[in-house]
C-alpha positions in Angstrom: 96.9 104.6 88.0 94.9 106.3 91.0 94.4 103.1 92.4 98.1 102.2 92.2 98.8 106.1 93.7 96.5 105.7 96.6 97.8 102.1 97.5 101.0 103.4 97.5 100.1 106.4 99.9 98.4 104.2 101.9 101.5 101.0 102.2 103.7 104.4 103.4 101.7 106.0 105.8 100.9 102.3 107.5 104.8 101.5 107.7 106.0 104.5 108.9 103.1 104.3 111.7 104.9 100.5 112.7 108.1 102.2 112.2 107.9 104.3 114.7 110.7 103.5 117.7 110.7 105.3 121.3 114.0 106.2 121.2 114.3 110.0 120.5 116.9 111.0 117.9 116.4 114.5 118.7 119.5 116.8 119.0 122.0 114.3 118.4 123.3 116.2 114.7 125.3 119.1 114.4 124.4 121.5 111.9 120.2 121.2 111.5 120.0 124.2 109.1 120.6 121.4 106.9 117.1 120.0 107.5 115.7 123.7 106.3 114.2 122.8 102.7 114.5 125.2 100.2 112.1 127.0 97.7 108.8 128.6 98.5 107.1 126.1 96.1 108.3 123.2 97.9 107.3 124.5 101.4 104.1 124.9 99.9 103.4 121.5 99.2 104.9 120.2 102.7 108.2 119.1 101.9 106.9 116.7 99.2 109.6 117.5 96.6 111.7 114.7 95.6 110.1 113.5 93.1 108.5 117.2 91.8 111.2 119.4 91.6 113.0 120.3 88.7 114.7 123.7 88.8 117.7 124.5 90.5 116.4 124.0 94.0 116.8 120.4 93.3 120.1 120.8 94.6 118.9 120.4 97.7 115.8 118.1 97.3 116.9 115.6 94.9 120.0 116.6 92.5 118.4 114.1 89.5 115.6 116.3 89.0 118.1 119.5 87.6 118.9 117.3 85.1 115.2 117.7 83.5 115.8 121.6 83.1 116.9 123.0 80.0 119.1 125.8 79.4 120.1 127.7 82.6 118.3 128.1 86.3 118.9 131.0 88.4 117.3 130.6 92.0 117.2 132.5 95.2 114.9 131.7 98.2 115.0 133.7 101.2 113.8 131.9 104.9 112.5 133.8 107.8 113.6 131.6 110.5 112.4 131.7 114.5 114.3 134.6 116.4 114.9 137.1 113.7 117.2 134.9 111.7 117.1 134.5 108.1 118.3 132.0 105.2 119.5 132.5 101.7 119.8 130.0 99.4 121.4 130.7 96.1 121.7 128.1 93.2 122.5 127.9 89.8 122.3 125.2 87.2 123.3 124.8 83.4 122.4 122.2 81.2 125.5 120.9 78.6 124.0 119.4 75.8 125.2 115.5 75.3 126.8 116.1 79.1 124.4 116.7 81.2 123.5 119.6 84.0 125.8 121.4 85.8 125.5 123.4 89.4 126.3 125.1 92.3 124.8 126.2 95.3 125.2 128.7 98.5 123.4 128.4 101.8 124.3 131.0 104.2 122.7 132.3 107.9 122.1 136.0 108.6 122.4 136.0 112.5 123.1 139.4 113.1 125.3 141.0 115.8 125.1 139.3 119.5 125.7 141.1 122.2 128.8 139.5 125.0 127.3 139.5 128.2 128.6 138.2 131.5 128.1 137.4 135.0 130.2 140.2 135.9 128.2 142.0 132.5 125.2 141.4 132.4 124.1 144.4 130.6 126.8 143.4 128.0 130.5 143.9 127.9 130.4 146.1 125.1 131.8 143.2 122.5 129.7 141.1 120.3 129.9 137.6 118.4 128.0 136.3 115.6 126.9 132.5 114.2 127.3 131.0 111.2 125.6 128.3 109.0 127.3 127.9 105.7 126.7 125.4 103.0 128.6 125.1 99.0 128.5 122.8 96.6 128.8 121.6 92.9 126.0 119.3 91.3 126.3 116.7 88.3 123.0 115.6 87.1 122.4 113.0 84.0 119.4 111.7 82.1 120.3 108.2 81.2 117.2 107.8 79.8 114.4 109.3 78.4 112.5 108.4 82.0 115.6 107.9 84.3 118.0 110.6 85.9 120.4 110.1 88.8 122.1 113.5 90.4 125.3 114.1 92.7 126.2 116.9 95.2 129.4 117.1 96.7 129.7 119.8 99.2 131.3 121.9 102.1 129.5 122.3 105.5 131.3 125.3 107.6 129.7 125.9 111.2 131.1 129.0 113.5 130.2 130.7 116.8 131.6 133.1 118.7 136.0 132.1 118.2 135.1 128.5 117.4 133.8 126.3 113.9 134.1 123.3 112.3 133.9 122.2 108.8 132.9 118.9 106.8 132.5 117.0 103.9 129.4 115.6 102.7 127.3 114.1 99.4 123.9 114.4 98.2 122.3 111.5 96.1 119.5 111.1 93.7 117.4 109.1 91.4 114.7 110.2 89.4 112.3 107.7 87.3 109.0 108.6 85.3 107.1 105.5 85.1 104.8 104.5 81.9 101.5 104.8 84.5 100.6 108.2 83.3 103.9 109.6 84.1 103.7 109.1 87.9 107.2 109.8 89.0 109.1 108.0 91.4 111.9 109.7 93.0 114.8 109.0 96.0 117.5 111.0 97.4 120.0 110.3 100.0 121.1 113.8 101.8 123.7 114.9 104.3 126.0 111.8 103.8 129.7 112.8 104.8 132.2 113.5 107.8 131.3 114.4 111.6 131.5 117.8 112.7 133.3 118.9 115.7 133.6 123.0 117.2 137.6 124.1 117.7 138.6 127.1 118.5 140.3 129.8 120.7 136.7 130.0 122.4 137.9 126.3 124.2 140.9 127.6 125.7 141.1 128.0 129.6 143.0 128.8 132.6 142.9 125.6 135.0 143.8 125.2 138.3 144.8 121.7 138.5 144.5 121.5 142.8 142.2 123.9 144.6 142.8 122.9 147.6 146.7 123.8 147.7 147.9 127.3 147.8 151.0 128.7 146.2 150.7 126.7 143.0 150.1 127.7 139.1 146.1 128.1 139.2 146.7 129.8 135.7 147.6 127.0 133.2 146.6 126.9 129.7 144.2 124.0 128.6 141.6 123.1 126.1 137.9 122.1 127.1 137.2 119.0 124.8 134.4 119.1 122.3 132.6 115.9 120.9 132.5 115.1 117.1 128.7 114.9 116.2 127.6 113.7 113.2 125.2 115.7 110.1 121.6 115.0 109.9 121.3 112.5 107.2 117.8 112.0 105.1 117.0 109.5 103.0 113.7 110.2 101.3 111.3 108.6 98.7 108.8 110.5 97.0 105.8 110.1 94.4 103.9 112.6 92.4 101.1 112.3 90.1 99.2 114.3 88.1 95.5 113.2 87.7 94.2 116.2 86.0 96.8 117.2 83.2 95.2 119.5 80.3 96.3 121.9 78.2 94.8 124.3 81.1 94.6 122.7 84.3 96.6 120.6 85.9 96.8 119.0 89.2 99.5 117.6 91.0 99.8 115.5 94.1 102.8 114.5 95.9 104.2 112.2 98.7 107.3 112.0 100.6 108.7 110.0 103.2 111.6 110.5 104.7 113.7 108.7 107.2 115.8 110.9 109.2 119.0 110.0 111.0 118.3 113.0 114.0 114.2 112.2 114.5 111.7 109.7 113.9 110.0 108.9 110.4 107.2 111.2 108.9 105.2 112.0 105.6 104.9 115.0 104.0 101.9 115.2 101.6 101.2 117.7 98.9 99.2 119.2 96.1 99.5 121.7 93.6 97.2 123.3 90.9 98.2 125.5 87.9 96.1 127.2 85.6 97.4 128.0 82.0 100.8 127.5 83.1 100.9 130.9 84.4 99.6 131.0 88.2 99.8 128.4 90.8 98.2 127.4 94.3 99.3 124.9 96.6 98.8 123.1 100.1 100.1 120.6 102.1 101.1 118.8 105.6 104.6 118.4 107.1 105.1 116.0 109.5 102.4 113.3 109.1 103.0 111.2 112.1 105.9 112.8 113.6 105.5 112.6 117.6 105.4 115.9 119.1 105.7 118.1 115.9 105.2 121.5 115.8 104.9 121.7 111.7 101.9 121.5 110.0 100.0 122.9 107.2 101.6 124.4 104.5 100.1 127.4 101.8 101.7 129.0 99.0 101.5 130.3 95.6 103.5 131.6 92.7 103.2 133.3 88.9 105.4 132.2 86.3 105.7 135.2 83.4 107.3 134.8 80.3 109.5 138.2 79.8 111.8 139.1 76.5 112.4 136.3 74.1 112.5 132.8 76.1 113.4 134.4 79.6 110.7 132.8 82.3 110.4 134.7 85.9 108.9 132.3 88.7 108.0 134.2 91.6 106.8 132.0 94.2 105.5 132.2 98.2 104.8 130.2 100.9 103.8 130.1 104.5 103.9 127.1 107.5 102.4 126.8 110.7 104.4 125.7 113.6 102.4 125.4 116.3 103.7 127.1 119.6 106.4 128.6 117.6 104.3 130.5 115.5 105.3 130.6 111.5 107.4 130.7 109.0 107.6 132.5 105.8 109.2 131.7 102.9 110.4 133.8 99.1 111.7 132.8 95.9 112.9 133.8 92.2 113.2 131.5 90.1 114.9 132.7 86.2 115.1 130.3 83.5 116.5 131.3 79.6 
């Protein structure tokens, strides 16, 4: 099986290399807090999730793998983001017996206040605005099988700044399969698939002059600036894990994603994670493997999972990421299971 694992490592990285196109796809999405991943343990492993993850951060990874937790997930990860702002992610999942696993989840921006400035003000009018990056939805996850799941997420995307937003539609995908080969897992998810998104608002209207060169006329009529529709950042990603050290107190994980984005060229994200006695946990990875100009890079976390009254489990996780010129990022989760 580690031959099989490294050969499939190796067939990824060597495709994405030939993948790679000239044509930049950066900046052509709306709404990139979608391509935030969530959980602390995730960014810790470089973004090599989809076919690890099994609590209610799934939701946004790979919505088959909630449908491997039992009983109910509580999750909260907080995100500090470049210029002072900050990311919450709240999800919840519950597992129905002979149904399958239910869930929701909340992503939500904290901006802060803004201050309205000017040409006329440049020190500030006195008035502030605000932006917003708001993300809901509702997850169905089944295990078909003892070894396959599949996952859906239907959900709302809602966009504002200053007196203008826009809102959309969209559906997360997932598949899930533990193979016989020592319970290597193979995993895909398709994220971000829905409507385009397009700013409206009170902040468009203007006065226009329709003929500067005449005197006398109406230089004050109402009109609307038009604003493009642009379309979400879908990712398609296919991941492998495998565990090549698995005892009753050590085990050892390693993971591999790639991921084919619709707003930036192909990369890998490659992972590893060690637990001891199921009770504290360190990891390390790379984001970004082949990415051209990329400012992400290594990843380091950790996390303790404590068992509290009867079969209530806290996970307490953290992780950090380099980004190069932009400094880093931190990242903070909870994580209750009963």
């Amino acid at each position: 099986m580690k031959k099989i694992f490294i050969v499939l490592l190796v067939y990824i990285c060597a495709s994405f290399i030939m993948a790679q196109s000239d044509v930049s796809k950066r900046g052509t999405t709306a709404a990139e807090f979608l391509c935030i991943g969530q959980g602390a343990r995730s960014m810790g492993m470089g973004g090599a999730f989809t076919s690890v993850v099994k609590d209610a951060s799934g939701l946004y990874w790979n919505p088959a793998g909630t449908a491997e937790n039992e009983g109910t997930n509580i999750f909260f990860d907080h995100t500090e983001w470049f210029a002072d702002i900050n990311y919450n992610y709240v999800a919840g999942t519950y597992k129905i017996p002979g149904f399958g696993t239910i869930g929701m989840s909340l992503t939500f921006s904290d901006v802060g206040d803004i201050p309205v400035t000017t040409i006329s003000a440049p020190a500030g009018t006195g008035e502030t605005y605000t932006a917003k990056d708001i993300s809901f939805s509702i997850s169905y996850a089944l295990k078909l099988t003892d070894r396959f799941s599949i996952g859906f997420n239907p959900k709302v995307i809602y966009q504002s700044i200053w007196k203008t937003s826009a809102t959309a539609l969209a559906l997360d995908m997932g598949v899930k399969y533990v193979t016989p080969f020592d319970d290597a897992v193979l995993a895909m998810s398709i994220s971000n698939f829905g409507q385009k998104m397009k700013l409206e608002g009170n902040s468009t209207i203007i006065l226009y002059d329709g003929d500067l060169t005449t005197s006398g006329n109406n230089d004050k009529i109402p009109a609307n600036l038009s604003t493009d529709e642009w379309a979400l950042p879908l990712l398609f990603r296919v991941g492998v894990s495998y565990a090549p050290w698995n005892t009753t107190l050590n085990r050892l994980t390693l993971a591999a994603d790639a991921v084919h984005p619709s707003n930036n060229y192909e990369y890998l994200n490659v992972g590893a994670e060690y637990t001891y006695n199921d009770f504290v946990s360190i990891r390390a990875g790379y984001k970004s493997l082949f990415l051209k100009d990329s400012e992400e890079g290594l990843c380091l976390g950790f996390g303790i999972k404590y068992g509290l009254v009867g079969n209530i489990v806290l996970n307490v996780d953290y992780a950090y990421q380099d980004f190069g010129r932009l400094d880093y990022v931190q990242k903070i989760s909870f994580g209750i299971n009963f």
